[in-house]
C-alpha positions in Angstrom: 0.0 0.0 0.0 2.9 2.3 0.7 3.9 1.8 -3.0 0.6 2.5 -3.9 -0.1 5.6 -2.0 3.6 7.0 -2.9 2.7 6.2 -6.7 -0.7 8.4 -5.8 1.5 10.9 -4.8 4.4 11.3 -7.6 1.0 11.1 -9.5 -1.0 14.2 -7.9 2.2 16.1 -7.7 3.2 15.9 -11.9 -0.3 16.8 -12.1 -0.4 20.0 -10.2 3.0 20.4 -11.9 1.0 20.1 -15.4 -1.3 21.9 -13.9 1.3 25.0 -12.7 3.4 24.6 -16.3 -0.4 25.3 -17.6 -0.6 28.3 -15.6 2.6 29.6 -16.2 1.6 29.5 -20.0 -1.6 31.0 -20.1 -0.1 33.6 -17.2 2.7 34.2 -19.7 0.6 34.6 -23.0 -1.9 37.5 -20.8 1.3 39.4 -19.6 2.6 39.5 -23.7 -1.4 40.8 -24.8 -1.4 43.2 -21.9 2.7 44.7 -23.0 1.0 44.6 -26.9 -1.7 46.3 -25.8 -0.3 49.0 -23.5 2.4 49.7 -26.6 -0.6 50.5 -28.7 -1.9 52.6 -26.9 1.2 54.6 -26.4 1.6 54.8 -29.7 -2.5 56.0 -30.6 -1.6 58.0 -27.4 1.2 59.5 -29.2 -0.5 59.5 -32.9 -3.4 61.5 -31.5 -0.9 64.4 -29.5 0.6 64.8 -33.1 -2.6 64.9 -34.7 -3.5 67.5 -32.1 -0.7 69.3 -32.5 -1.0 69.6 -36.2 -4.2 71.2 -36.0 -3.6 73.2 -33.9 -1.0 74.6 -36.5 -3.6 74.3 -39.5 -6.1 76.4 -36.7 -2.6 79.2 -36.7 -2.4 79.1 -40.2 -6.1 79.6 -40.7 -6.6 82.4 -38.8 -3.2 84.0 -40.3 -4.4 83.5 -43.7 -7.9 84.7 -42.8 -6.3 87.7 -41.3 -4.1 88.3 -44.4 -7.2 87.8 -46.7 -9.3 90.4 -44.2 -6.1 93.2 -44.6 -6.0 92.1 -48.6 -10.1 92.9 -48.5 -9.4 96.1 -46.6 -6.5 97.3 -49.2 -9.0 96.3 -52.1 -11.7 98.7 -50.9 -9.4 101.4 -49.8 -7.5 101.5 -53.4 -11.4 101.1 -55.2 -12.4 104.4 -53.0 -9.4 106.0 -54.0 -9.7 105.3 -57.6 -13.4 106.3 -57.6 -12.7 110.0 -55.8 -9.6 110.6 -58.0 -11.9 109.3 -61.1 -14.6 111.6 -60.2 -11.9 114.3 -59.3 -10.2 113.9 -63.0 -13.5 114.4 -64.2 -14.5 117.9 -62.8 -11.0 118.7 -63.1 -11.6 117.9 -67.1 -14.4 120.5 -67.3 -12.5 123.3 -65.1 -9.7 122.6 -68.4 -12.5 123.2 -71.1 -14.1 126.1 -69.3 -10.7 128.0 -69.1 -9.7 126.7 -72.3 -12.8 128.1 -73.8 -12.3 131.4 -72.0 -9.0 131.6 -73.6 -10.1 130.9 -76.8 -13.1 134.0 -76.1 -9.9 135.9 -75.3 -7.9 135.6 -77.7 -10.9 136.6 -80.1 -11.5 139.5 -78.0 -7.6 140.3 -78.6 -8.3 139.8 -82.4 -11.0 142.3 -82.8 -9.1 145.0 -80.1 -6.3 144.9 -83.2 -9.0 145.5 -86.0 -10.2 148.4 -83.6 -6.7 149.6 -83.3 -6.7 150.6 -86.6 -9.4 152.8 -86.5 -8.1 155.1 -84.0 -6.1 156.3 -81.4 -8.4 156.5 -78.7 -10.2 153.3 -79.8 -6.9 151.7 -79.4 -5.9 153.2 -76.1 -8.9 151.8 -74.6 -8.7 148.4 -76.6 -5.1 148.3 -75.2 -6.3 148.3 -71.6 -9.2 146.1 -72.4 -6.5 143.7 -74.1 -4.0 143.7 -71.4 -6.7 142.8 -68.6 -7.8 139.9 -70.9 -3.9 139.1 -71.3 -3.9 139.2 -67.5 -7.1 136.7 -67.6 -5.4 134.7 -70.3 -2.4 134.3 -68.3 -4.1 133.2 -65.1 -6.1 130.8 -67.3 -3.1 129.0 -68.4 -1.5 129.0 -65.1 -4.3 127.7 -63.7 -4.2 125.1 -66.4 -0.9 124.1 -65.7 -1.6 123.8 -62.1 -4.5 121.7 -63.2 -2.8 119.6 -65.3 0.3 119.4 -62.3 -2.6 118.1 -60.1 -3.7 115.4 -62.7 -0.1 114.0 -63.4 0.2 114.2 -59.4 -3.0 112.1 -58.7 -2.8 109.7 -62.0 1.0 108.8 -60.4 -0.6 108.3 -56.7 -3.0 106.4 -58.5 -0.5 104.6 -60.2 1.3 104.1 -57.6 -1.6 103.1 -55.3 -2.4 99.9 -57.9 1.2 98.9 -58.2 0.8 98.3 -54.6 -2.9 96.7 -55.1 -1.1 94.0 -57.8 1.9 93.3 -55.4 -0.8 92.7 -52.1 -2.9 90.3 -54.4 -0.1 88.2 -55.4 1.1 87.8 -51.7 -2.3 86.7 -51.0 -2.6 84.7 -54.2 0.6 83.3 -53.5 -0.2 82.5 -50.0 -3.6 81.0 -50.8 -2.0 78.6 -52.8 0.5 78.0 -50.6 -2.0 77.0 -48.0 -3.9 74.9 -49.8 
């Protein structure tokens, strides 16, 4: 019986050795899942702070481009404002030319007939002379006013000029930087 019981024995024990090797295994197999699954999620932990990061960036460059676009809009309406006042100022600047021009012309008839006139007498003329000389006067006033005129429309057409060379450079920037963006 002591034979049988100690065969009972070395019998129980390999089993609860199966029994631990079994464990160990399947104790062994969880522990590698748990390290696979706690690297993924360092590395989703890690994908999604990037992600986060990046657009947060995109959100920077947004609002920078939005903020460019806004100044570009700004710029567009102040040079269209200043192209329609200088437009509207060429224009009454145009008829101030034709009225003086037209006065110069009616001057310079005047001055015509004062010579026929001159002819027919001395006292005639004396007083066609003075009459002459204040339309001279008038005649030279009207063309310095003319060139002044003409000074202010070269001045403003240059600003204008000027003003669109600056409109074409800000729209490429922005066209540039739209595309950029995209």
């Amino acid at each position: 019986m002591k034979r049988f019981l100690l065969s009972l024995l070395v019998l129980i024990t390999l089993g609860l050795c199966a029994v631990c090797a079994l464990q160990w295994q399947r104790e062994h197999r969880l522990r590698a899942r748990i390290s696979d699954l706690t690297r993924q999620l360092a590395e989703e932990n890690k994908r999604r702070v990037e992600f986060e990061e990046k657009a947060m960036r995109y959100e920077q460059e947004i609002a920078r481009v939005t903020t460019l676009r806004a100044q570009t809009e700004a710029a567009l309406l102040e040079a269209t404002e200043t192209l329609r006042q200088t437009a509207s100022d060429q224009m009454a600047r145009g008829h101030s030319i034709a009225v003086l021009s037209s006065e110069l012309l009616r001057a310079r008839a005047e001055s015509a007939a004062l010579h026929e006139l001159a002819s027919q007498g001395t006292s005639a003329i004396q007083q066609r002379n003075e009459t002459v000389a204040g339309q001279n006067a008038a005649i030279e006033k009207a063309n310095a006013r003319l060139r002044e005129l003409a000074k202010e429309r070269d001045d403003a057409i240059q600003q204008l000029n000027a003003r669109t060379r600056e409109f074409n450079a800000l729209v490429e920037k922005y066209n540039a930087l739209a595309k950029g963006s995209r």
